[in-house]
N, CA, C and O atoms as CSV, one atom per row, in Angstrom:
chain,resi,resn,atom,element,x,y,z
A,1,UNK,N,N,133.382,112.552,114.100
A,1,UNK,CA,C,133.051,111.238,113.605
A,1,UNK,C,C,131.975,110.575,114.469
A,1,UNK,O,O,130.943,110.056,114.043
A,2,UNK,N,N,132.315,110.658,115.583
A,2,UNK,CA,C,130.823,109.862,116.654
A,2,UNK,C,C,129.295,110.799,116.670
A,2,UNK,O,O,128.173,110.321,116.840
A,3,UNK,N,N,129.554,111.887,116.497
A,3,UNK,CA,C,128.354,111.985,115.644
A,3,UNK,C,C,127.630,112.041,114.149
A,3,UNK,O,O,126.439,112.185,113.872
A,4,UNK,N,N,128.863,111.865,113.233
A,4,UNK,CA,C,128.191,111.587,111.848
A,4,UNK,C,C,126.977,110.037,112.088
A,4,UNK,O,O,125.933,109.974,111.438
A,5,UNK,N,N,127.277,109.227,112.832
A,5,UNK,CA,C,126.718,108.000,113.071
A,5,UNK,C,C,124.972,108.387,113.820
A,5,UNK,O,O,123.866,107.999,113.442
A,6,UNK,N,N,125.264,109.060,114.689
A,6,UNK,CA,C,123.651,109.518,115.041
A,6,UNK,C,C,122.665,110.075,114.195
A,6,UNK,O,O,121.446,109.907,114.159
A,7,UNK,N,N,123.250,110.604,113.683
A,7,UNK,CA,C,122.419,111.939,112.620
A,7,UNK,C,C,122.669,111.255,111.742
A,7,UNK,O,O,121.755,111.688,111.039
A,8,UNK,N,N,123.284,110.279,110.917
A,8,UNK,CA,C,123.173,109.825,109.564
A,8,UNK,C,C,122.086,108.800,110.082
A,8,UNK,O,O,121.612,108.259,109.082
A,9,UNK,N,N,121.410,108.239,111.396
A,9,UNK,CA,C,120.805,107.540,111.478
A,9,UNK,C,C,119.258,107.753,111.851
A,9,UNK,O,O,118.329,106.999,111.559
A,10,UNK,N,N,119.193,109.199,112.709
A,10,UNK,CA,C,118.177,110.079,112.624
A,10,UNK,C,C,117.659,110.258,111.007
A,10,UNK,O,O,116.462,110.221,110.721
A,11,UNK,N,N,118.584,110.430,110.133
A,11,UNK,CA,C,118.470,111.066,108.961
A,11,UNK,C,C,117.709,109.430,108.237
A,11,UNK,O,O,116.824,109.662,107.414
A,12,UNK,N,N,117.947,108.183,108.447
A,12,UNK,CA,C,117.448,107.864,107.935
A,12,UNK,C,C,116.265,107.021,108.555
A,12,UNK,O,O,115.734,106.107,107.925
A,13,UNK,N,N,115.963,107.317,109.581
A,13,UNK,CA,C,114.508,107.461,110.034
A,13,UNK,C,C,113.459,108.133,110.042
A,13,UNK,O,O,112.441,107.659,110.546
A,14,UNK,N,N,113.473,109.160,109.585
A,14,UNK,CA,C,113.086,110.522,109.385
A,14,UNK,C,C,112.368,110.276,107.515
A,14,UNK,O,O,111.250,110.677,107.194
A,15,UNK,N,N,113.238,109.627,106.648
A,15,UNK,CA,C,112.832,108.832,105.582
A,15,UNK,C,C,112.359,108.136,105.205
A,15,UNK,O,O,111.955,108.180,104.043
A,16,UNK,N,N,112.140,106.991,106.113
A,16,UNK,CA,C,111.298,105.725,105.982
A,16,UNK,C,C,110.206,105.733,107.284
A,16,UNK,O,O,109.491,104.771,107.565
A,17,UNK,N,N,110.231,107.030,108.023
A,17,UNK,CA,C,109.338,106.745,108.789
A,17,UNK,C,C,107.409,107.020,108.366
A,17,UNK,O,O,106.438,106.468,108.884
A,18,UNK,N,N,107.456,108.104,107.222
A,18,UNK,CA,C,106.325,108.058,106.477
A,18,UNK,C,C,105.824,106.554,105.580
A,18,UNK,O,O,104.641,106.263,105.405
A,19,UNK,N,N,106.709,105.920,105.204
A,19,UNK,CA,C,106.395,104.576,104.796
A,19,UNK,C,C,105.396,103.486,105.798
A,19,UNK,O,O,104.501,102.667,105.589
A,20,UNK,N,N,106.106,103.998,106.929
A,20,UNK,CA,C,105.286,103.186,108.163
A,20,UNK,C,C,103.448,103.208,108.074
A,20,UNK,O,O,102.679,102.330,108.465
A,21,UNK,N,N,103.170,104.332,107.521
A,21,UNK,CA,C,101.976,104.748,107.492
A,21,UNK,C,C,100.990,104.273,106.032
A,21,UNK,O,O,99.777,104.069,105.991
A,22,UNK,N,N,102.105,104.187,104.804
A,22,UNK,CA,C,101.900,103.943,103.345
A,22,UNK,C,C,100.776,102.513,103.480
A,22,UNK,O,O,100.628,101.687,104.381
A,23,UNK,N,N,100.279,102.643,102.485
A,23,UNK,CA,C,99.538,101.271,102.199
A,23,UNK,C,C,100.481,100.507,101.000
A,23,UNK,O,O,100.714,100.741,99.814
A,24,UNK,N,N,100.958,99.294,102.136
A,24,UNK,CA,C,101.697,98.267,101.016
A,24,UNK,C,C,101.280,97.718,100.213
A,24,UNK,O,O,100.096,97.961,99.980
A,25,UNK,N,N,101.863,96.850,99.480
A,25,UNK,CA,C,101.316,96.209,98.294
A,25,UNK,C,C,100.575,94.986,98.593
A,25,UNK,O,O,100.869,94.026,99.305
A,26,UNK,N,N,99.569,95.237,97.901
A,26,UNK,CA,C,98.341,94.167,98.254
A,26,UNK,C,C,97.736,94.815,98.959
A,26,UNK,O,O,96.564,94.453,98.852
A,27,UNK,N,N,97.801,95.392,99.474
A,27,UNK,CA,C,96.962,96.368,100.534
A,27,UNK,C,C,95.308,97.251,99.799
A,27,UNK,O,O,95.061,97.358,98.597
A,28,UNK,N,N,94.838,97.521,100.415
A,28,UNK,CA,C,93.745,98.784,99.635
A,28,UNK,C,C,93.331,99.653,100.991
A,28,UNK,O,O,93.704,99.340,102.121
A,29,UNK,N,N,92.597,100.658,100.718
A,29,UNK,CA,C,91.989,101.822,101.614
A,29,UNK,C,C,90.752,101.790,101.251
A,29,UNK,O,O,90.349,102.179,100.154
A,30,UNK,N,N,89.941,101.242,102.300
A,30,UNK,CA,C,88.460,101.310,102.112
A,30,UNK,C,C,87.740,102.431,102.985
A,30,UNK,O,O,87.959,102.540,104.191
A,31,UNK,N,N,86.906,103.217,102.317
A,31,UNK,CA,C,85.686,104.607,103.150
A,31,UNK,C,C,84.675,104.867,102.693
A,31,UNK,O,O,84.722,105.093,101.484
A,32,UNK,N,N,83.774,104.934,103.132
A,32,UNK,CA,C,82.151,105.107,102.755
A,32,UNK,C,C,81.310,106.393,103.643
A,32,UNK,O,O,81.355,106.566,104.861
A,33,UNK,N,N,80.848,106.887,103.029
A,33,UNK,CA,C,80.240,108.102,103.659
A,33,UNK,C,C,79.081,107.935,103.968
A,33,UNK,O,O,78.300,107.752,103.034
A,34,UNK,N,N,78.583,107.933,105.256
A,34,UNK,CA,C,77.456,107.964,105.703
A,34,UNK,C,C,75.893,108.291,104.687
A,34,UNK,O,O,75.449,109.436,104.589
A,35,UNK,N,N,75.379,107.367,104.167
A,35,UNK,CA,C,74.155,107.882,103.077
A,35,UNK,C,C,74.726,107.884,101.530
A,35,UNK,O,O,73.964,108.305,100.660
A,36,UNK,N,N,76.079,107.414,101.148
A,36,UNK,CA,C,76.637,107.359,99.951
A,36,UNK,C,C,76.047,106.513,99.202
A,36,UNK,O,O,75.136,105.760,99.545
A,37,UNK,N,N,76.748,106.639,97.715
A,37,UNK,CA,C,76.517,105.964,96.757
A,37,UNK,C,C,77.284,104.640,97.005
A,37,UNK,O,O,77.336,103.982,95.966
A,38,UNK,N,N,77.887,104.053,98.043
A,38,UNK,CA,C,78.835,102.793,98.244
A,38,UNK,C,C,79.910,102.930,98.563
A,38,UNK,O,O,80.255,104.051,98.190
A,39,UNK,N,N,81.184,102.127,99.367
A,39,UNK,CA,C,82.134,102.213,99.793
A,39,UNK,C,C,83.126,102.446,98.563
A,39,UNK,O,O,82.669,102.250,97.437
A,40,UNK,N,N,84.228,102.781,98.680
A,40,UNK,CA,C,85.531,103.324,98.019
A,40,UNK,C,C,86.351,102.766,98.250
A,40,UNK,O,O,86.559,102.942,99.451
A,41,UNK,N,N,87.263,101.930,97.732
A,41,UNK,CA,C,87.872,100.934,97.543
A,41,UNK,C,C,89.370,101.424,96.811
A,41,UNK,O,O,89.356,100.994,95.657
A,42,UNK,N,N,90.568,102.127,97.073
A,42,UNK,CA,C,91.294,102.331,96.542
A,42,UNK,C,C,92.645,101.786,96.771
A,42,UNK,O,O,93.405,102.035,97.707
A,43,UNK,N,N,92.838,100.911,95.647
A,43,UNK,CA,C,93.989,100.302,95.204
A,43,UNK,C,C,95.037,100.376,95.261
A,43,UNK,O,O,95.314,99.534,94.406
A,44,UNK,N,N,96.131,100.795,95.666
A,44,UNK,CA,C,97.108,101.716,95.004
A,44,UNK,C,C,98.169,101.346,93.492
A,44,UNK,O,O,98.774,102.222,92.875
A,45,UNK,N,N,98.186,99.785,93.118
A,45,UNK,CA,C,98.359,99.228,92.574
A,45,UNK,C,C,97.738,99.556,91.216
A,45,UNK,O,O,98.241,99.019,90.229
A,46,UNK,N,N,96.347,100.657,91.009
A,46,UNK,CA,C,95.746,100.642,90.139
A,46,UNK,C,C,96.633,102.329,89.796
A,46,UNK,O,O,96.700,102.624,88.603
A,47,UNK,N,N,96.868,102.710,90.179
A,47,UNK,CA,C,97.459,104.232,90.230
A,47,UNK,C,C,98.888,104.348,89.757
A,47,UNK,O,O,99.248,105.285,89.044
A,48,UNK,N,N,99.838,103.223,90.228
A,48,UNK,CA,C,100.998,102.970,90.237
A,48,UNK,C,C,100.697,102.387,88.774
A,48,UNK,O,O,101.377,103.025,87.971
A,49,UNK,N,N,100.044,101.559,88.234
A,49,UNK,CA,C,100.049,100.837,86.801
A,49,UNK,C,C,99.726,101.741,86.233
A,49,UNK,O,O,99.619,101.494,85.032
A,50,UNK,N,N,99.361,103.338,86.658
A,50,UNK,CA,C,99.459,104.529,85.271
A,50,UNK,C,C,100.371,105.335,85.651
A,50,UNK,O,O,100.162,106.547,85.596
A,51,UNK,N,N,101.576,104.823,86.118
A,51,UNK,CA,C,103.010,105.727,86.217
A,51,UNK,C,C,103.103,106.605,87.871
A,51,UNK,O,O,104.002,107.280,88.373
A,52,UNK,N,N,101.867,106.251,88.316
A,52,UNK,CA,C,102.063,107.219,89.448
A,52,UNK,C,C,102.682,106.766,90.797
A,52,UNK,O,O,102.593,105.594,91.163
A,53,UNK,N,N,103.253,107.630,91.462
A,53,UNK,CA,C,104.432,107.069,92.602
A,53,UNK,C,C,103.473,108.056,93.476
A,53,UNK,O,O,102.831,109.063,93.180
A,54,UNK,N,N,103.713,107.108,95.039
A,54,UNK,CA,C,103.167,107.678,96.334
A,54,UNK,C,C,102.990,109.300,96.778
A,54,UNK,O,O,102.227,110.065,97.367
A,55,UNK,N,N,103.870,109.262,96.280
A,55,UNK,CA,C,104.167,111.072,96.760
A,55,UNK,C,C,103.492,111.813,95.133
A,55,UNK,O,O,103.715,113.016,95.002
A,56,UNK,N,N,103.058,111.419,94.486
A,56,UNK,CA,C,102.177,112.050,93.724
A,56,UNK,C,C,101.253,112.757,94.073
A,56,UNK,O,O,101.019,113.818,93.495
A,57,UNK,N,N,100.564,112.335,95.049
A,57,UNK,CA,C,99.439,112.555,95.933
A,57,UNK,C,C,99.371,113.009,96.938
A,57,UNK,O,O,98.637,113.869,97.425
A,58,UNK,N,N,101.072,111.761,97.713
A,58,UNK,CA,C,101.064,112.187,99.387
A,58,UNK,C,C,102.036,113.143,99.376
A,58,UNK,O,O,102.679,113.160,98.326
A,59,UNK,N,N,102.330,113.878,100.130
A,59,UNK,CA,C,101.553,115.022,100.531
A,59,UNK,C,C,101.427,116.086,99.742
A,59,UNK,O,O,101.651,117.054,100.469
A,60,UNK,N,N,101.214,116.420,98.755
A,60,UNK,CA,C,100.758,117.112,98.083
A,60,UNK,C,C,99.432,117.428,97.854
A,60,UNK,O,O,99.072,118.586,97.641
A,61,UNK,N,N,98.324,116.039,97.895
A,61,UNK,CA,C,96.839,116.410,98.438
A,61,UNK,C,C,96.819,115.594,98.989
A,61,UNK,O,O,95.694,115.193,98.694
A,62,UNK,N,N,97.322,114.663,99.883
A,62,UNK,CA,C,96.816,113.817,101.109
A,62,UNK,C,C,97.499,114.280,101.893
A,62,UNK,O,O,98.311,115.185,101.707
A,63,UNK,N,N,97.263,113.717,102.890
A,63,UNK,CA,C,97.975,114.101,104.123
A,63,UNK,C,C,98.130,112.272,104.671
A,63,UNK,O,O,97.111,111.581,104.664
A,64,UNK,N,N,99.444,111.686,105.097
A,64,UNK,CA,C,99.935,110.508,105.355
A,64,UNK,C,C,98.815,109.626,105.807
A,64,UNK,O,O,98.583,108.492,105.388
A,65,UNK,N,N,97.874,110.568,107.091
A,65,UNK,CA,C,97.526,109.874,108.134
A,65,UNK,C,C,96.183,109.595,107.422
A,65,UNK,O,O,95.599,110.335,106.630
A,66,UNK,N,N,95.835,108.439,107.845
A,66,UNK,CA,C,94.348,108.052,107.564
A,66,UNK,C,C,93.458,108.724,108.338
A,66,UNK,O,O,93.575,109.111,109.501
A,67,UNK,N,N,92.322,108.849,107.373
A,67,UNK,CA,C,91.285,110.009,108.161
A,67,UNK,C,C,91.238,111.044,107.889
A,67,UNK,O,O,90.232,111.727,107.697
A,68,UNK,N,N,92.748,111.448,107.804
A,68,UNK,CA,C,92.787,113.141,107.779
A,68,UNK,C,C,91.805,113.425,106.753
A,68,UNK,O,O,90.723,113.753,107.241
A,69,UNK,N,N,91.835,113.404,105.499
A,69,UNK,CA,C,91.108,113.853,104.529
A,69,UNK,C,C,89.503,113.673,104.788
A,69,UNK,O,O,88.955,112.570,104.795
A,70,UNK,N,N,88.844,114.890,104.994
A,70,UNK,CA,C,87.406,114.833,105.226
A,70,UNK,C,C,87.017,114.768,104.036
A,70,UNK,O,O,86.890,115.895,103.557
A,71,UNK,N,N,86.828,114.143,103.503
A,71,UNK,CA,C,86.277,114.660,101.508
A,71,UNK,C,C,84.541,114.008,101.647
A,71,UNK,O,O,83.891,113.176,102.278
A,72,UNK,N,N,84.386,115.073,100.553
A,72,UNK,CA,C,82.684,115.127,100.219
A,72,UNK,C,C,82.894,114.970,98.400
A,72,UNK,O,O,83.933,115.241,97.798
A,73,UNK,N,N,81.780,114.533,97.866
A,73,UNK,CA,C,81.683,114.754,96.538
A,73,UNK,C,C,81.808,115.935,96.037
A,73,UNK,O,O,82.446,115.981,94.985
A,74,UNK,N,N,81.274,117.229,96.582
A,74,UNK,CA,C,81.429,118.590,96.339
A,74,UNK,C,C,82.713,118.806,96.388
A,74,UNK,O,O,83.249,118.694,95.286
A,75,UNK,N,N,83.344,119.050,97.170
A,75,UNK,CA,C,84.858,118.737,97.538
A,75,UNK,C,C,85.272,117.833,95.890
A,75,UNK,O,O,85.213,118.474,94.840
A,76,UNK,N,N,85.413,117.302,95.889
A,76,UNK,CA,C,86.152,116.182,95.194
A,76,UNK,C,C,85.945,116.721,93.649
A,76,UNK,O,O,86.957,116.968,92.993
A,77,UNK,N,N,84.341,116.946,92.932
A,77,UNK,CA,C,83.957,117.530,91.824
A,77,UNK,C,C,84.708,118.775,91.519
A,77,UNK,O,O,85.437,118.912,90.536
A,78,UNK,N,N,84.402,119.981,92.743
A,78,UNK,CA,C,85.454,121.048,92.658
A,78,UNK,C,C,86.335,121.156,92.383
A,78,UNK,O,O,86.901,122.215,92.112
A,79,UNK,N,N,86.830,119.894,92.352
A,79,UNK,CA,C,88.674,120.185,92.110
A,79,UNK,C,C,89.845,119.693,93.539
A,79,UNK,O,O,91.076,119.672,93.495
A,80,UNK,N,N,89.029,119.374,94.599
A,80,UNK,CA,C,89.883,119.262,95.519
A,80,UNK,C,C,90.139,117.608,95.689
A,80,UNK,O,O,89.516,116.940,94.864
A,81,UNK,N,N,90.653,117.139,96.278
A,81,UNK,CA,C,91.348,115.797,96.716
A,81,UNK,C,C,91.319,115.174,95.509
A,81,UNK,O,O,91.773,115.899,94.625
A,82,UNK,N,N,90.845,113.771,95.017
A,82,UNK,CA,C,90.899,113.070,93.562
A,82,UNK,C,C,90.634,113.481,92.222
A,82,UNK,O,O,90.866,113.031,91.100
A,83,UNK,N,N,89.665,115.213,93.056
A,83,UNK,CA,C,89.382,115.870,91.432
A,83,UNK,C,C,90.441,116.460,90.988
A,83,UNK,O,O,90.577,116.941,89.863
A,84,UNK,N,N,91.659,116.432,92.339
A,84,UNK,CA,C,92.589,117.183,91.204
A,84,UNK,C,C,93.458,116.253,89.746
A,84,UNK,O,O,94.062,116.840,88.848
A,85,UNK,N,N,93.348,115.181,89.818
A,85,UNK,CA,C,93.376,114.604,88.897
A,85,UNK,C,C,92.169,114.001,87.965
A,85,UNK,O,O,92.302,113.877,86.747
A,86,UNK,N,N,90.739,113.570,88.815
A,86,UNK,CA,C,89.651,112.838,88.221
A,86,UNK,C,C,88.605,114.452,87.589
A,86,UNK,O,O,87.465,114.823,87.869
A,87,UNK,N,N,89.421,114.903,86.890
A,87,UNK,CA,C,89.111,116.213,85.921
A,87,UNK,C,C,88.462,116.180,84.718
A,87,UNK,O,O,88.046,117.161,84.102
A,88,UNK,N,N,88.382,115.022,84.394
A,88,UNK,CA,C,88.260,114.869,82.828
A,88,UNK,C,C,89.217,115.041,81.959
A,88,UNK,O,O,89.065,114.613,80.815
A,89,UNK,N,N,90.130,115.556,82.254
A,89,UNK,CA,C,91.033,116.105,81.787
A,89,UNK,C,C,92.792,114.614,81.732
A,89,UNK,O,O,93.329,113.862,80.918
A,90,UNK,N,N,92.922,114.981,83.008
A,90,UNK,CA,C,93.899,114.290,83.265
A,90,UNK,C,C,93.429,112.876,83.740
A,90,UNK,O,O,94.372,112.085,83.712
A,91,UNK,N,N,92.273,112.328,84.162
A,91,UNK,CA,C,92.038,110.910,84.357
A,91,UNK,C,C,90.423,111.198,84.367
A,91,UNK,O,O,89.985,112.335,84.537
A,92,UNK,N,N,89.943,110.545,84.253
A,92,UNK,CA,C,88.352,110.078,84.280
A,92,UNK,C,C,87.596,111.530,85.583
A,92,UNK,O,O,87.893,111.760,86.755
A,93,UNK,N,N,86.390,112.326,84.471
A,93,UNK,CA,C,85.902,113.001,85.313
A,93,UNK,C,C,84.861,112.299,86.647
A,93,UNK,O,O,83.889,111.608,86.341
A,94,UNK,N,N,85.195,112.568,88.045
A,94,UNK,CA,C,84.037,111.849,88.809
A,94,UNK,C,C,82.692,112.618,89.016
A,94,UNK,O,O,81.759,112.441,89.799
A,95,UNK,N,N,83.000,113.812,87.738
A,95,UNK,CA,C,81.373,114.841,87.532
A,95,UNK,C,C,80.316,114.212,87.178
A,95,UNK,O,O,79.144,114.554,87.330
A,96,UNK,N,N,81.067,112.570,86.334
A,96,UNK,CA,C,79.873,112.396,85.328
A,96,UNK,C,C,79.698,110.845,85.939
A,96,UNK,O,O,80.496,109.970,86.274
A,97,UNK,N,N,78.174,110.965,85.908
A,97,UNK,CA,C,77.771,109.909,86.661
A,97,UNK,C,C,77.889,108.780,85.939
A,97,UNK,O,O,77.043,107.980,86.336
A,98,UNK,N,N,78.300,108.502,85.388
A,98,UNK,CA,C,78.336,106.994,84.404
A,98,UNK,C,C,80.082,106.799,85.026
A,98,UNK,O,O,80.561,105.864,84.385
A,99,UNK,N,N,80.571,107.059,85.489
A,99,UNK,CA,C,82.020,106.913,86.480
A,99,UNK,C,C,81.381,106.334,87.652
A,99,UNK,O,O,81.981,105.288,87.899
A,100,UNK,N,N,80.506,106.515,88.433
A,100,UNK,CA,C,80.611,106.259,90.117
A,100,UNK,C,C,81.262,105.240,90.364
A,100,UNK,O,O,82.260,105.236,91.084
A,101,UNK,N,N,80.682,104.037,89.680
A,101,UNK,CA,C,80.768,102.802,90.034
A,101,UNK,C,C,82.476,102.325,89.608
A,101,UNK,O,O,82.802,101.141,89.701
A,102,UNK,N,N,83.448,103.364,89.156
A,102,UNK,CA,C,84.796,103.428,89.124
A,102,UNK,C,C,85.090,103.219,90.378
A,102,UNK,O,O,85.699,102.157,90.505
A,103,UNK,N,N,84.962,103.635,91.111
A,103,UNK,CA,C,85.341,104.058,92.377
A,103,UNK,C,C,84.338,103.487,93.696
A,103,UNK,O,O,84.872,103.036,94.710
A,104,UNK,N,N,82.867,103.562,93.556
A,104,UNK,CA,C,82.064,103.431,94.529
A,104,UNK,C,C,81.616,102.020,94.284
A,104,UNK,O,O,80.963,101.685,93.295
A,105,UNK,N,N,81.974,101.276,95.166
A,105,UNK,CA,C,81.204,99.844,95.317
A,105,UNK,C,C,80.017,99.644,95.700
A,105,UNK,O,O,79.970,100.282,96.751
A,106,UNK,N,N,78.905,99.124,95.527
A,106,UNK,CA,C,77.768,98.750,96.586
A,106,UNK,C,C,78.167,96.867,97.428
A,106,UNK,O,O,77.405,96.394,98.272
């Protein structure tokens, strides 16, 4: 019994400790690439209003920590980080240039 209390409490730190890192509500994630088409501005609020939950993404193609993700447009068009959804297919292709300004602010 005196240790169900440690480990049920490890256990639930271990759960909410990736939250620590999450972008809350009201929050956004701003990044701009050196020589880009404009900063990137992402919402999460805009993602969540088309059914999608955090772990959609995290970790499955993000990784928690900010930064981690080095992404390039090549990268991204290919299919990797936002292209795996911004496909054309499943949400707005970011192949086609009449999109940038979805995403890229000046």
């Amino acid at each position: 019994m005196k240790l169900i209390i440690p480990v049920l409490a490890v256990l639930v730190l271990a759960v909410f400790a990736g939250n620590v890192a999450a972008i809350s509500p009201g929050k956004t994630v701003e990044w701009e690439a050196k020589g880009g088409p404009g900063k990137v501005i992402l919402d999460g609020k805009i993602h969540a209003a088309k059914g999608l939950k955090c772990m959609d993404c995290h970790t499955k193609i993000f990784q928690m920590k900010k930064g981690s993700a080095k992404m390039n447009m090549a990268d991204i068009n290919s299919g990797k980080y936002c292209g795996e959804c911004h496909n054309g297919t499943k949400a707005f292709a970011t192949k086609d240039a009449a999109n940038c300004g979805k995403c890229h602010k000046k």
